[in-house]
mmCIF entry with sequence, helices, sheets and N, C-alpha, C, O atoms, coordinates in Angstrom:
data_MODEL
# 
_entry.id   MODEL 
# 
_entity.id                         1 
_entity.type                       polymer 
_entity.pdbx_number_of_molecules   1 
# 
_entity_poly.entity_id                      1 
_entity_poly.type                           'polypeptide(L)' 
_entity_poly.nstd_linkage                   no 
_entity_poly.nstd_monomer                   no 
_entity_poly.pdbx_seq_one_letter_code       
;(UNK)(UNK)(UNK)(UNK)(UNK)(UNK)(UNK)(UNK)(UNK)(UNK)(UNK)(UNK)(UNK)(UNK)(UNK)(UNK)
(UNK)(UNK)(UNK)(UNK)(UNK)(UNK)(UNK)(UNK)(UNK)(UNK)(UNK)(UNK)(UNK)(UNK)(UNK)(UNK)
(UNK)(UNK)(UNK)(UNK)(UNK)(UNK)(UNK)(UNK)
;
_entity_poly.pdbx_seq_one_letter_code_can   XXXXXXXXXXXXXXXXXXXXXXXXXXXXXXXXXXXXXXXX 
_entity_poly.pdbx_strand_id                 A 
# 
loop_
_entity_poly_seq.entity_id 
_entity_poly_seq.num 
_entity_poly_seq.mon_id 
_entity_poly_seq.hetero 
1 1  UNK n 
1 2  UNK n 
1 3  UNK n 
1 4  UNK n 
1 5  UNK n 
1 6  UNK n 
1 7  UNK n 
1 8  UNK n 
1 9  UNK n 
1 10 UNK n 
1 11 UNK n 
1 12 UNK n 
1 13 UNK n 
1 14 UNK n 
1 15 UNK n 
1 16 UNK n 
1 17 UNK n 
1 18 UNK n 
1 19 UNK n 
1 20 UNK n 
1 21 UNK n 
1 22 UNK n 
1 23 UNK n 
1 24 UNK n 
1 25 UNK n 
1 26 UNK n 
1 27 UNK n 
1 28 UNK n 
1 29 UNK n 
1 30 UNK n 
1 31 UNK n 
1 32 UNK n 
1 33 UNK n 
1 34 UNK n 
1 35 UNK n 
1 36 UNK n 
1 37 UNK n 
1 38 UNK n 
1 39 UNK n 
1 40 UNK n 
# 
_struct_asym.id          A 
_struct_asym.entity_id   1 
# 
_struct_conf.conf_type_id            HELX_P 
_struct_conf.id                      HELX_P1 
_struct_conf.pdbx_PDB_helix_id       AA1 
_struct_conf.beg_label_comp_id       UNK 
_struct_conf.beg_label_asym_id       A 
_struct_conf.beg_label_seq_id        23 
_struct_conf.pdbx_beg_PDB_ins_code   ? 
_struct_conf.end_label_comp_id       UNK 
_struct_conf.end_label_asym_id       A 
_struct_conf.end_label_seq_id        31 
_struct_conf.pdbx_end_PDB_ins_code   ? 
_struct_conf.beg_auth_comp_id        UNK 
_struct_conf.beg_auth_asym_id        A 
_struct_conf.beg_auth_seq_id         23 
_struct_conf.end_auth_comp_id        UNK 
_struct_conf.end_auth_asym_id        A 
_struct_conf.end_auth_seq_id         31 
_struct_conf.pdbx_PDB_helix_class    1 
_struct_conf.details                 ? 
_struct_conf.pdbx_PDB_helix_length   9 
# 
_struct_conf_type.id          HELX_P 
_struct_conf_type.criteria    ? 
_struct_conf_type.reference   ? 
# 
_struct_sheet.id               AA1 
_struct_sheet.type             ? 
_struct_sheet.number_strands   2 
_struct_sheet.details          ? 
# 
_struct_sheet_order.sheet_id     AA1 
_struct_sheet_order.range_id_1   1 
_struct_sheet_order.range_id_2   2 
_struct_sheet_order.offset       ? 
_struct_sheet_order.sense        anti-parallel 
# 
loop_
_struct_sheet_range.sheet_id 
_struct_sheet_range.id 
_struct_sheet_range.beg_label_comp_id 
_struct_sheet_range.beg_label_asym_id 
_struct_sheet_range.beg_label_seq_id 
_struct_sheet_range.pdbx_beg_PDB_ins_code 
_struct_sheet_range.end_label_comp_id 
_struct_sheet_range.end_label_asym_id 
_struct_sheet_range.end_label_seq_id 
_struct_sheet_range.pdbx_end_PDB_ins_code 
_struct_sheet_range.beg_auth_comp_id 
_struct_sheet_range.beg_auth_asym_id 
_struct_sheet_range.beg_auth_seq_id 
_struct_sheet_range.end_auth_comp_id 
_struct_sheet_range.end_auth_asym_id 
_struct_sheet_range.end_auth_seq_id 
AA1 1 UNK A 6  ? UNK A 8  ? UNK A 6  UNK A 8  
AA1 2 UNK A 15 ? UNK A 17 ? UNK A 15 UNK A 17 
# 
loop_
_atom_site.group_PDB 
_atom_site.id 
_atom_site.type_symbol 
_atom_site.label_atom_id 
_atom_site.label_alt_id 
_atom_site.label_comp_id 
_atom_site.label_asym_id 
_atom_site.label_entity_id 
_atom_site.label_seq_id 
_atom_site.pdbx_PDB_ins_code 
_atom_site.Cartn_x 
_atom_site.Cartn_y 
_atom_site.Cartn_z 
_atom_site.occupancy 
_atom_site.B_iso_or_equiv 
_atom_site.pdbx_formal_charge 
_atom_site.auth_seq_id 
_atom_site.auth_comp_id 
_atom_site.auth_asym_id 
_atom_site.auth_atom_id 
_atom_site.pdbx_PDB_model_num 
ATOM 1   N N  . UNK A 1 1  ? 16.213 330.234 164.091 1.00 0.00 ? 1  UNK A N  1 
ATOM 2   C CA . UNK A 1 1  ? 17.383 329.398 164.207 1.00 0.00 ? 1  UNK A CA 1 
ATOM 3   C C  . UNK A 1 1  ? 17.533 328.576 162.921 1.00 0.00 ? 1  UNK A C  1 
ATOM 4   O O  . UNK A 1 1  ? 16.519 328.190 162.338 1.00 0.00 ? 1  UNK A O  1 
ATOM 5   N N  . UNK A 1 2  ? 18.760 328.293 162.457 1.00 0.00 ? 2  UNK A N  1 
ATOM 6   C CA . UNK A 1 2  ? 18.995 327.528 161.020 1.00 0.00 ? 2  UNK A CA 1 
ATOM 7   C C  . UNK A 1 2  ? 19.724 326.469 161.723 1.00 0.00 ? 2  UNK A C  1 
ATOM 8   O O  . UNK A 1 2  ? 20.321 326.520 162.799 1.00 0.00 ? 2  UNK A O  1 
ATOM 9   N N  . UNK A 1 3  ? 19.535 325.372 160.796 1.00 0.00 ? 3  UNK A N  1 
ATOM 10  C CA . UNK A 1 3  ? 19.791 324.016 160.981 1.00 0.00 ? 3  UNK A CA 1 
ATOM 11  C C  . UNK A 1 3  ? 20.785 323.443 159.715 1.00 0.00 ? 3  UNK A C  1 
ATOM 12  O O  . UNK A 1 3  ? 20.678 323.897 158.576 1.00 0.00 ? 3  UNK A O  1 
ATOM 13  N N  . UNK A 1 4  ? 21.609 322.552 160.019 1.00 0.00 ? 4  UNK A N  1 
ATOM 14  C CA . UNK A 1 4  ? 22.391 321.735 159.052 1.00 0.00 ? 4  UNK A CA 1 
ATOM 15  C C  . UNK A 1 4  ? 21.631 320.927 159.143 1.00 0.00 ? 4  UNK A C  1 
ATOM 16  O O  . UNK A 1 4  ? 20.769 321.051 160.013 1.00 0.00 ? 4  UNK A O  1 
ATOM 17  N N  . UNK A 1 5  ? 21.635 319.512 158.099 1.00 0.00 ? 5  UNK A N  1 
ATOM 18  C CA . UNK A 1 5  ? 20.885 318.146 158.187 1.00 0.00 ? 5  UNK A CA 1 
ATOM 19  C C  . UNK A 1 5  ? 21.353 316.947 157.304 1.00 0.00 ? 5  UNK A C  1 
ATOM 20  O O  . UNK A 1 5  ? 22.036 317.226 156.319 1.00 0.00 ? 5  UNK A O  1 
ATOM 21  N N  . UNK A 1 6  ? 21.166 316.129 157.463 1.00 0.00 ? 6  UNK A N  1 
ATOM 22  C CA . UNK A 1 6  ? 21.952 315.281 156.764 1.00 0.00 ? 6  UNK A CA 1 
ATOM 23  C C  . UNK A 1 6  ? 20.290 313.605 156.631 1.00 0.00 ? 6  UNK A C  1 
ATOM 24  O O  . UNK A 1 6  ? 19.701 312.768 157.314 1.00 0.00 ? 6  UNK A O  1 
ATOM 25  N N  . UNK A 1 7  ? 20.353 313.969 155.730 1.00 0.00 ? 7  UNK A N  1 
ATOM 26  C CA . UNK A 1 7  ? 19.403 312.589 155.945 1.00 0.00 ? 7  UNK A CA 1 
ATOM 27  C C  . UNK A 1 7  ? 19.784 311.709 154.865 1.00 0.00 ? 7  UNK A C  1 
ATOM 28  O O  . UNK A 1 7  ? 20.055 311.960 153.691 1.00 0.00 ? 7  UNK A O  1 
ATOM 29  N N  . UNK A 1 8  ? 19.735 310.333 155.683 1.00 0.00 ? 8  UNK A N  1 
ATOM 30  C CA . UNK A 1 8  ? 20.073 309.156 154.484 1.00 0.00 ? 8  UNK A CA 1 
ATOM 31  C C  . UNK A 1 8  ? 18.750 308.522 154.549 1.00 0.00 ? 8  UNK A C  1 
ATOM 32  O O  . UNK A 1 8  ? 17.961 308.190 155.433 1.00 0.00 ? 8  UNK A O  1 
ATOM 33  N N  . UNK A 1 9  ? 18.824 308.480 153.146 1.00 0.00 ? 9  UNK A N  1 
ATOM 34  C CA . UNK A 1 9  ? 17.797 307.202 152.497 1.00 0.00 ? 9  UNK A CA 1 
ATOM 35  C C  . UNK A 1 9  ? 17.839 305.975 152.414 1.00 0.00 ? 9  UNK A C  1 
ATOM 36  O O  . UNK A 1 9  ? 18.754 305.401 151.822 1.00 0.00 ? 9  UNK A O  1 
ATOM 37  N N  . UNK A 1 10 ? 16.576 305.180 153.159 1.00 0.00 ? 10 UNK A N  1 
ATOM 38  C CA . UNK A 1 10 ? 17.022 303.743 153.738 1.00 0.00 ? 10 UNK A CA 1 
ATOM 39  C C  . UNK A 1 10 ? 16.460 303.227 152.002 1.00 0.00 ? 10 UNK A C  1 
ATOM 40  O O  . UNK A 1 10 ? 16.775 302.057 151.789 1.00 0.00 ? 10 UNK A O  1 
ATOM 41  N N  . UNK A 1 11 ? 15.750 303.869 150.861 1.00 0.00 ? 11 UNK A N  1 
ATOM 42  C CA . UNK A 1 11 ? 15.673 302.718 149.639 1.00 0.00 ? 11 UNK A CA 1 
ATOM 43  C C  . UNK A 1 11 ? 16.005 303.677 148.452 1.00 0.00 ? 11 UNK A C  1 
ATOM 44  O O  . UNK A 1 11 ? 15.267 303.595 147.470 1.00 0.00 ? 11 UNK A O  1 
ATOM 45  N N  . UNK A 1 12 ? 16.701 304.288 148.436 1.00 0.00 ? 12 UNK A N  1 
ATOM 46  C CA . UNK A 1 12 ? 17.918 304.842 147.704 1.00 0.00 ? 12 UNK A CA 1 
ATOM 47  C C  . UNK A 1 12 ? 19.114 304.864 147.725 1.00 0.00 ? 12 UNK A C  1 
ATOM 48  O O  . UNK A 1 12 ? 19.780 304.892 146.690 1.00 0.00 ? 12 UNK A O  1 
ATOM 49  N N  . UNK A 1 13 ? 19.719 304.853 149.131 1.00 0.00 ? 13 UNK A N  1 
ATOM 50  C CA . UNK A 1 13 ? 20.943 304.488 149.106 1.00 0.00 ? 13 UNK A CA 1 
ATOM 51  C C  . UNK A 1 13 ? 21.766 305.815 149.319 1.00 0.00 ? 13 UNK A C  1 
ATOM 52  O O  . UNK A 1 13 ? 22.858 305.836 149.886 1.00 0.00 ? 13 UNK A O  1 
ATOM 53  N N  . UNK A 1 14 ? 20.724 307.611 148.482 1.00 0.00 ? 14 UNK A N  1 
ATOM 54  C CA . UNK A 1 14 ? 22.012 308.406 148.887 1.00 0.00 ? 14 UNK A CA 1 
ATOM 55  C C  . UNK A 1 14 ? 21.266 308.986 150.450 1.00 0.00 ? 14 UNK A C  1 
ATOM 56  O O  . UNK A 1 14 ? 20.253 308.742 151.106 1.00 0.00 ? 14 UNK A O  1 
ATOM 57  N N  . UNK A 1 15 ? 22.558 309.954 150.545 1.00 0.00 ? 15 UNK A N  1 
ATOM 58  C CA . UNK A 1 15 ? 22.794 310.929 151.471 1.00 0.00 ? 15 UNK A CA 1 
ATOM 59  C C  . UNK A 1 15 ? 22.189 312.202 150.926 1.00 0.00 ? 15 UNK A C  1 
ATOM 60  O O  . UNK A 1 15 ? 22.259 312.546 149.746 1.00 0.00 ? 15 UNK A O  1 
ATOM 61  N N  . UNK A 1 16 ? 21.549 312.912 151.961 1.00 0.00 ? 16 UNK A N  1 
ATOM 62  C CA . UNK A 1 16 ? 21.063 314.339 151.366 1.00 0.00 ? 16 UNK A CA 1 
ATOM 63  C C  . UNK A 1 16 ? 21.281 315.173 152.616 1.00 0.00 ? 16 UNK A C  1 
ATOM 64  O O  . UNK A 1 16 ? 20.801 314.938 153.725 1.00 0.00 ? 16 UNK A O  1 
ATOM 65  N N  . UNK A 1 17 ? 22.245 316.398 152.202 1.00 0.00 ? 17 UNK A N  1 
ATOM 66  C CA . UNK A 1 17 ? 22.673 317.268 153.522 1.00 0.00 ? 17 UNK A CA 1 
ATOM 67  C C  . UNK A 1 17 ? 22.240 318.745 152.334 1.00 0.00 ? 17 UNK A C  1 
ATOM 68  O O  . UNK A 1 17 ? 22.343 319.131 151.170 1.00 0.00 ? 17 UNK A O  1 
ATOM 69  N N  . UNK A 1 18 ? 21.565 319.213 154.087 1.00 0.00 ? 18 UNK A N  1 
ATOM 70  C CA . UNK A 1 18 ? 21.085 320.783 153.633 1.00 0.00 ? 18 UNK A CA 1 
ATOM 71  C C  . UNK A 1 18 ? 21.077 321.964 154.521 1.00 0.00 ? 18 UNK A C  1 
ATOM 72  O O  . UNK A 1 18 ? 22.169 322.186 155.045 1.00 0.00 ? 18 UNK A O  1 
ATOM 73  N N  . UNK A 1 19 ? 20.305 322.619 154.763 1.00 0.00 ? 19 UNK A N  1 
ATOM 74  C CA . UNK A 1 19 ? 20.172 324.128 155.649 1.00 0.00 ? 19 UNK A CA 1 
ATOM 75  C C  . UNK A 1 19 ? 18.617 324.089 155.461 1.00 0.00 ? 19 UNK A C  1 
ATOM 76  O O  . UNK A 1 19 ? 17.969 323.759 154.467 1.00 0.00 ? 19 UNK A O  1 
ATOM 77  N N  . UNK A 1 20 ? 18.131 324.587 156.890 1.00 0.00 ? 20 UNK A N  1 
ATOM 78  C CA . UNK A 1 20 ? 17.017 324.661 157.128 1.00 0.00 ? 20 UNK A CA 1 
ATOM 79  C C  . UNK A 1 20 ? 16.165 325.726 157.827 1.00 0.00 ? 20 UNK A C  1 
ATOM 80  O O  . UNK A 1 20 ? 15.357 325.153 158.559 1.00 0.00 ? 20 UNK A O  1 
ATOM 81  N N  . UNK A 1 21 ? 16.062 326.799 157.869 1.00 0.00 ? 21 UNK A N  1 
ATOM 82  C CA . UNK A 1 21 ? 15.128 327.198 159.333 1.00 0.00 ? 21 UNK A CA 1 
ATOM 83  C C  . UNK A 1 21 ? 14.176 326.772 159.723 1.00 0.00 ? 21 UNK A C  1 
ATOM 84  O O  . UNK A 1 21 ? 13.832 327.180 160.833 1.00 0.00 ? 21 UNK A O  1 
ATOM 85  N N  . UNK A 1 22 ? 13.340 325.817 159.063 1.00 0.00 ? 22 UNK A N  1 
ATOM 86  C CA . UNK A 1 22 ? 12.041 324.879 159.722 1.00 0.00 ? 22 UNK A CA 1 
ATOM 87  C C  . UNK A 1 22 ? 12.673 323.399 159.314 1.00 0.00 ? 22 UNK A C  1 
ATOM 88  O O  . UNK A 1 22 ? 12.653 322.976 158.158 1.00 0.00 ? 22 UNK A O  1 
ATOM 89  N N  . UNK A 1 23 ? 13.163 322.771 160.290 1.00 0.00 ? 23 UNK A N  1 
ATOM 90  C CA . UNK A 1 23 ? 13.593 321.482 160.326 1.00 0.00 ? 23 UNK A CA 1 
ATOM 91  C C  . UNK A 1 23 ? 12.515 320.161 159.743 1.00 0.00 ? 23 UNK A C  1 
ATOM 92  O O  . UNK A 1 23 ? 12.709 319.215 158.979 1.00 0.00 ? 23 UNK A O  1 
ATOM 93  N N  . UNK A 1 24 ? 11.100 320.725 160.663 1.00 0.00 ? 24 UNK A N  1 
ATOM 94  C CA . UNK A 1 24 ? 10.168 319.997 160.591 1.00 0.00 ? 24 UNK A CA 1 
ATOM 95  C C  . UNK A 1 24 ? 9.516  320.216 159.226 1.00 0.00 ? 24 UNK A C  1 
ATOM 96  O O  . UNK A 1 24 ? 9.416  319.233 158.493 1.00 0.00 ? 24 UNK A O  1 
ATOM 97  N N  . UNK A 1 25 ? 9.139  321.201 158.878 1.00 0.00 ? 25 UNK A N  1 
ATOM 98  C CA . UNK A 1 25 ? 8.897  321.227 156.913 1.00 0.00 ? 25 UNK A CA 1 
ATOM 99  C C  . UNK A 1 25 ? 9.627  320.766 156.156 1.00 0.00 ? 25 UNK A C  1 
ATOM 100 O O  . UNK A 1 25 ? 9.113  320.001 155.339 1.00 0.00 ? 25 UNK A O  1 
ATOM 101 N N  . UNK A 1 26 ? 10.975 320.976 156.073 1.00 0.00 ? 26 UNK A N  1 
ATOM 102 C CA . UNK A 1 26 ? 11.850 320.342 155.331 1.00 0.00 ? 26 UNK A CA 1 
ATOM 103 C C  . UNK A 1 26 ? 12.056 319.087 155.216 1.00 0.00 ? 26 UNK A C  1 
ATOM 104 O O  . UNK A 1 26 ? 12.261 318.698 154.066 1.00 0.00 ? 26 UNK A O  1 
ATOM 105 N N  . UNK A 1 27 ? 12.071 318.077 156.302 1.00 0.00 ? 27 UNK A N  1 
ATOM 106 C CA . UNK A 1 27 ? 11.625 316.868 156.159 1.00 0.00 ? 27 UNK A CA 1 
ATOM 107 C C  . UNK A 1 27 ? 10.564 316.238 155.575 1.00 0.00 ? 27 UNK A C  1 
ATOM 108 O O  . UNK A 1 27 ? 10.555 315.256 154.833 1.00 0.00 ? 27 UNK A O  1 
ATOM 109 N N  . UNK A 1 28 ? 9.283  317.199 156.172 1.00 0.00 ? 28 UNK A N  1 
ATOM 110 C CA . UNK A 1 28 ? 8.020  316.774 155.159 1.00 0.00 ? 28 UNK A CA 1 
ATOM 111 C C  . UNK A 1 28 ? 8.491  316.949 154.026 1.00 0.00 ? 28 UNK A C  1 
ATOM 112 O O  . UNK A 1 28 ? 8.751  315.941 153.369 1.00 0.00 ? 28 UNK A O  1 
ATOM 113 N N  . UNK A 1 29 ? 8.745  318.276 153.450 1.00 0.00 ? 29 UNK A N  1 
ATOM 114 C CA . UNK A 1 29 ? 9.118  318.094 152.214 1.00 0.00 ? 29 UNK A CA 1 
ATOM 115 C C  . UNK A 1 29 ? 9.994  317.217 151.365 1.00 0.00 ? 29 UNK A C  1 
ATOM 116 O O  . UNK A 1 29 ? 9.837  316.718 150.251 1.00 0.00 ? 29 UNK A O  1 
ATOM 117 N N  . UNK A 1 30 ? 10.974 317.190 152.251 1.00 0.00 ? 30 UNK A N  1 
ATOM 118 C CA . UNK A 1 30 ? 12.021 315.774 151.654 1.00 0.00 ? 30 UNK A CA 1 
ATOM 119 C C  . UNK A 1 30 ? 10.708 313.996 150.955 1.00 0.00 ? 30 UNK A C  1 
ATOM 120 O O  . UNK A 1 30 ? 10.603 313.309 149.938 1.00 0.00 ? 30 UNK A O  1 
ATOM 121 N N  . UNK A 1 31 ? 10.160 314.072 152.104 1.00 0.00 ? 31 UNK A N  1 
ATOM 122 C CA . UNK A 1 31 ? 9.404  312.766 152.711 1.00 0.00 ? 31 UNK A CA 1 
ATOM 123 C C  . UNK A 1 31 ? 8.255  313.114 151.288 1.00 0.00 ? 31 UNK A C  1 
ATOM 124 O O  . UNK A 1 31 ? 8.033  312.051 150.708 1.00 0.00 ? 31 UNK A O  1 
ATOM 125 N N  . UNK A 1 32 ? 7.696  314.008 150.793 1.00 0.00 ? 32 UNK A N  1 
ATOM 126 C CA . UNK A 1 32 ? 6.637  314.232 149.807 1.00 0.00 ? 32 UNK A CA 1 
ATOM 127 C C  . UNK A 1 32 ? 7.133  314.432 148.724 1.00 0.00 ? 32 UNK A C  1 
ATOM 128 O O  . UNK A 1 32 ? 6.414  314.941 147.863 1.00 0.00 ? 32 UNK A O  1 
ATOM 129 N N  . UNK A 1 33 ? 8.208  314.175 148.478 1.00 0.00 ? 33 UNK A N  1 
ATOM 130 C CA . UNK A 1 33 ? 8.976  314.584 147.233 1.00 0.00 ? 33 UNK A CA 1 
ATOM 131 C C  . UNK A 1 33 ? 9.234  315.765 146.471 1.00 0.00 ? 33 UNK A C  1 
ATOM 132 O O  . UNK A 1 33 ? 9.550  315.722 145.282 1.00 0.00 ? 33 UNK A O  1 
ATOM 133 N N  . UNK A 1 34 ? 9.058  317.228 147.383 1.00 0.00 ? 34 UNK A N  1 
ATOM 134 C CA . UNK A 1 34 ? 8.995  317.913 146.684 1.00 0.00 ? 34 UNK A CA 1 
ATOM 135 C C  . UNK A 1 34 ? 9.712  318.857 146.669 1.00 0.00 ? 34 UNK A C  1 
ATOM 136 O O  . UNK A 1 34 ? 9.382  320.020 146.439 1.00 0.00 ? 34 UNK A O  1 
ATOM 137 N N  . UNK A 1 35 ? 11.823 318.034 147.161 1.00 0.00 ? 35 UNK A N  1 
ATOM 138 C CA . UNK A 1 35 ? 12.511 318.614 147.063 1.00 0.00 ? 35 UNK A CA 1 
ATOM 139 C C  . UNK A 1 35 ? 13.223 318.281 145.628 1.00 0.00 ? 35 UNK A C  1 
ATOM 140 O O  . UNK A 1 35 ? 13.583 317.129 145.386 1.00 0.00 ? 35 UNK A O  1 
ATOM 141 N N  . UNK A 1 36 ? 13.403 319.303 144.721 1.00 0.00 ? 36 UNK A N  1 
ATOM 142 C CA . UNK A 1 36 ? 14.235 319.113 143.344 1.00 0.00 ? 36 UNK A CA 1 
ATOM 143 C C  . UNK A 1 36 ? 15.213 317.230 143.909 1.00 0.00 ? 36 UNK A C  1 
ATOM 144 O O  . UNK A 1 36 ? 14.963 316.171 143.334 1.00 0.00 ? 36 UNK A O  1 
ATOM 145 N N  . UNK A 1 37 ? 15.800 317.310 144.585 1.00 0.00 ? 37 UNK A N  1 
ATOM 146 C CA . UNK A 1 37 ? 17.174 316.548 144.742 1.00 0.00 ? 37 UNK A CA 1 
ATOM 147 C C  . UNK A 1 37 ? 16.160 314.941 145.229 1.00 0.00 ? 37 UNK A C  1 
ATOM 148 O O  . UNK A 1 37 ? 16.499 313.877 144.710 1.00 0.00 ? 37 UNK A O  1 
ATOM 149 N N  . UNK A 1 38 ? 15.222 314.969 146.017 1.00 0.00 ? 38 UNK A N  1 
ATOM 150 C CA . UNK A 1 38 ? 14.707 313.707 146.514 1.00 0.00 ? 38 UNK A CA 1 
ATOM 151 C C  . UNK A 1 38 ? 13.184 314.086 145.697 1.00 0.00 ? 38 UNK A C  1 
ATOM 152 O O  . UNK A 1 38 ? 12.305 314.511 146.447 1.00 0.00 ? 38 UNK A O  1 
ATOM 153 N N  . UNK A 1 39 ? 12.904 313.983 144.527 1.00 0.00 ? 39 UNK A N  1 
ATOM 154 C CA . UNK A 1 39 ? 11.731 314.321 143.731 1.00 0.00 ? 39 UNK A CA 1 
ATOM 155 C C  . UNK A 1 39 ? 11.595 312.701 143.061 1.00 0.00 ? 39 UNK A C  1 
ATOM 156 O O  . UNK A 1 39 ? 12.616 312.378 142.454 1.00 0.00 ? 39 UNK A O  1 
ATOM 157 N N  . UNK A 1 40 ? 10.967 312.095 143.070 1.00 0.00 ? 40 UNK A N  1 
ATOM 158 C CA . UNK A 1 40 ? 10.930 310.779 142.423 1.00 0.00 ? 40 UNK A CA 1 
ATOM 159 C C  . UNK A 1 40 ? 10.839 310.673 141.033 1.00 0.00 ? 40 UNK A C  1 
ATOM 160 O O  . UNK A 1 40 ? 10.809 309.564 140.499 1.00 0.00 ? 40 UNK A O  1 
# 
């Protein structure tokens, strides 16, 4: 199953919307920085 997502950042300020088939990795990954777009 694929997923849309939309997550806002409470100390950045943006919005980040994507596609997923593992909802739950993709967040980790968001959360560890080791998406290109939320990479610190």
């Amino acid at each position: 199953m694929w997923f849309v997502y939309i997550i806002k950042s409470t100390s950045k300020k943006f919005t980040y919307i994507g596609s997923t088939n593992n909802i739950e990795r993709r967040l980790s990954e968001h959360n560890q920085g080791l998406v290109k777009s939320t990479k610190p």
